[in-house]
C-alpha positions in Angstrom: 150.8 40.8 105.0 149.4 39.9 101.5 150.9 40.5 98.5 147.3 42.4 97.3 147.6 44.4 100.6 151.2 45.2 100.3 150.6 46.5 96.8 147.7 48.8 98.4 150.4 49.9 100.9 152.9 50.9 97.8 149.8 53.0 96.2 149.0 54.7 99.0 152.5 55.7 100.1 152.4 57.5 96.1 149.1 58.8 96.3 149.4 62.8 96.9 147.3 62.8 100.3 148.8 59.7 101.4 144.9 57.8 101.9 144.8 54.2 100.8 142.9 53.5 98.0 139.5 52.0 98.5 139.5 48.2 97.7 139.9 47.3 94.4 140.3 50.8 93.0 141.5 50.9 89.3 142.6 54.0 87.1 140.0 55.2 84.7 137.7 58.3 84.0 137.2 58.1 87.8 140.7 57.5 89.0 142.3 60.6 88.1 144.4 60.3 85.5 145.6 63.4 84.1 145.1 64.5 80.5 148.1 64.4 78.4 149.1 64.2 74.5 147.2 60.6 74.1 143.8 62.5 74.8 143.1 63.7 71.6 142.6 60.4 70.7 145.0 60.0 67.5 146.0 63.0 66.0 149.8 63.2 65.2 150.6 65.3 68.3 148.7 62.3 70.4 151.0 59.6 68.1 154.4 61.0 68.8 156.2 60.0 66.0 153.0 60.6 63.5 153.0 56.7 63.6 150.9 53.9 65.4 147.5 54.3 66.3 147.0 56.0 70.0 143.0 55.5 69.3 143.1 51.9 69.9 146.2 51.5 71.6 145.4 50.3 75.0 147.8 52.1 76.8 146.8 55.3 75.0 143.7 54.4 76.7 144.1 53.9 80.2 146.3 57.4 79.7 142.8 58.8 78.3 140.8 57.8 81.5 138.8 55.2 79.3 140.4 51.8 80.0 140.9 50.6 83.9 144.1 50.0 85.6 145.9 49.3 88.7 147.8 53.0 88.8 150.9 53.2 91.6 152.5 56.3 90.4 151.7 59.1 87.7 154.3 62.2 86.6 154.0 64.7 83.9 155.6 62.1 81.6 154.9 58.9 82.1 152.6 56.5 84.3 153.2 53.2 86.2 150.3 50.6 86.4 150.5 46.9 87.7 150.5 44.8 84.5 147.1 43.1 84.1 148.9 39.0 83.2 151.7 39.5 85.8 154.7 36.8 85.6 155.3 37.6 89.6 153.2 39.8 92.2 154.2 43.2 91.7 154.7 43.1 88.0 154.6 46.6 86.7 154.7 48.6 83.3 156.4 52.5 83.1 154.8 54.0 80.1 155.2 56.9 79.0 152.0 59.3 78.4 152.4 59.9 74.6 152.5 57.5 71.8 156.0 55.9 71.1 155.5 52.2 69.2 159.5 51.7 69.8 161.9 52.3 72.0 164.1 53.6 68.9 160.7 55.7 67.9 160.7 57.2 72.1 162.8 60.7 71.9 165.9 60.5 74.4 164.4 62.6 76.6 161.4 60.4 77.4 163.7 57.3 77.9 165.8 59.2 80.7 162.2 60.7 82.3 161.0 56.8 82.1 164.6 55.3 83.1 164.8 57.9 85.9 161.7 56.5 87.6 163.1 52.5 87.6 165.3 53.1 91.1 162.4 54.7 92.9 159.7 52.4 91.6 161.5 49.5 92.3 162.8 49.7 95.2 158.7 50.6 96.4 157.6 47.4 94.8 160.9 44.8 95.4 159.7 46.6 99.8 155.9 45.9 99.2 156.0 42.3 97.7 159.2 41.5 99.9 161.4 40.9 96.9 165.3 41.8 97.0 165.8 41.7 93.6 163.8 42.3 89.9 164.3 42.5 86.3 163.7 45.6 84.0 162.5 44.5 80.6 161.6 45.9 77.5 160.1 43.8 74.8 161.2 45.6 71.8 159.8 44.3 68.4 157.3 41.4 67.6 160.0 39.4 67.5 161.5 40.4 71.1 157.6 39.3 72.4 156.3 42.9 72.0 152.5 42.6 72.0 151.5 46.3 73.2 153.2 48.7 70.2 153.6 51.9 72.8 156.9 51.7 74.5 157.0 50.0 78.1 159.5 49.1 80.6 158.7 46.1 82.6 159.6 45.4 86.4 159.3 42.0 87.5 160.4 41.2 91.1 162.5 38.0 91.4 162.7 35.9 94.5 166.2 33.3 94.5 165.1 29.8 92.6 161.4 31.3 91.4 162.4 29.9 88.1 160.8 32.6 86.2 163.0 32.5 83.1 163.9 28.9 81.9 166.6 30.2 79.9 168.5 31.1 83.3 169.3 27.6 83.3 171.0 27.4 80.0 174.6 26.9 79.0 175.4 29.9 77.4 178.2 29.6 75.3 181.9 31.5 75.4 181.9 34.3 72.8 183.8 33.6 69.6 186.9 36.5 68.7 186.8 34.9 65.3 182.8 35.6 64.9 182.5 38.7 66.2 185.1 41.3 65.5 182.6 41.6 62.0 180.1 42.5 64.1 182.1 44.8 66.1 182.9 46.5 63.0 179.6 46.8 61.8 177.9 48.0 64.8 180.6 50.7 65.0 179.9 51.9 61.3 175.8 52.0 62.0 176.9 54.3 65.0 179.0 56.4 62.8 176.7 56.7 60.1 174.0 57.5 62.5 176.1 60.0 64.3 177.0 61.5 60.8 173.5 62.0 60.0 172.7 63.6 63.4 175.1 66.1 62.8 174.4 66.4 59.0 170.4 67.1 59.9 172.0 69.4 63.0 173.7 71.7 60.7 171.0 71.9 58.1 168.3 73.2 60.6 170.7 75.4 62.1 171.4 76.7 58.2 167.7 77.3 57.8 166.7 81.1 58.0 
């Protein structure tokens, strides 16, 4: 079976009635995607954080029914589309249906919803493109390679010596006790003085009348 058919076999064992999709069927006004807070097109409730810009963000788009996309699964919170430039067959994105340009930016809740997903989903997609294993990325940042600012997991299916990632081959070097126990220390007092504001902002709001 081809990969193209396989991945028609994954939608239509997601789809609610269980029917194949018709050939070349993409998510759009026609494809039934639900509405969700990305359809107003940009207000804060649509932005999430009150940051970004859900009227031109592409994902924010395909959400909205006004950009196409390969759609495999759909939930309340977030959506699952095959990416458009795929590094391997089967390459797919979980986002989540409001606007989040970070993962730091994404409420907790949102990340378990979308993390939640990543077993069932993959395990679908690693079965229709015969894969046994995959990676789950997230590009967070410009710097990490993020190009799309609304929060995104990636699944890539791997197949042994696909060569994918030429850092795999790479030395990587034995961590240093002498260089890190700084850092050790430092990322334990962000965590504290995040924790310590969590609890600070906790107790005001509970304070408030």
């Amino acid at each position: 079976m081809s990969p193209p058919r396989r991945l028609a076999v994954l939608c239509s064992h997601l789809r609610a009635d269980g029917s194949a999709p018709p050939a070349g069927e993409q998510s759009g006004a026609a494809g039934g995607v639900s509405t969700s807070a990305c359809a107003s097109g940009g207000g804060a409730a649509a932005r999430g954080d009150g940051g970004g810009d859900s009227a031109s963000c592409v994902f924010c788009r395909i959400i909205r029914g006004e950009a196409p996309a390969y759609k495999v699964y759909e939930d309340d919170v977030c959506l699952c589309i095959l990416d458009s430039h795929p590094l391997a067959p089967g390459h797919s994105l979980i986002i989540p249906k409001c606007h989040f340009p970070s993962l730091e930016a994404t409420p907790p809740h949102v990340v378990a919803a979308m993390c939640s997903k990543v077993p069932f989903l993959s395990n679908a997609i690693m079965k229709a493109t015969e894969c046994d294993s995959f990676n789950l990325v997230v590009n967070n940042g410009a710097a990490a390679g993020q190009v799309i600012f609304h929060t995104h997991f990636h699944i890539i299916p791997r197949r042994s010596g696909d060569k994918l990632w030429p850092t795999e081959s790479f030395r990587r070097r034995s961590i240093e006790p002498n260089e890190t126990s700084g850092l050790v220390s430092c990322i334990k007092e962000q965590l504290c003085s995040t924790l310590e504001g969590s609890k600070t902002e906790a107790s005001s709001l509970l304070k408030e009348p």
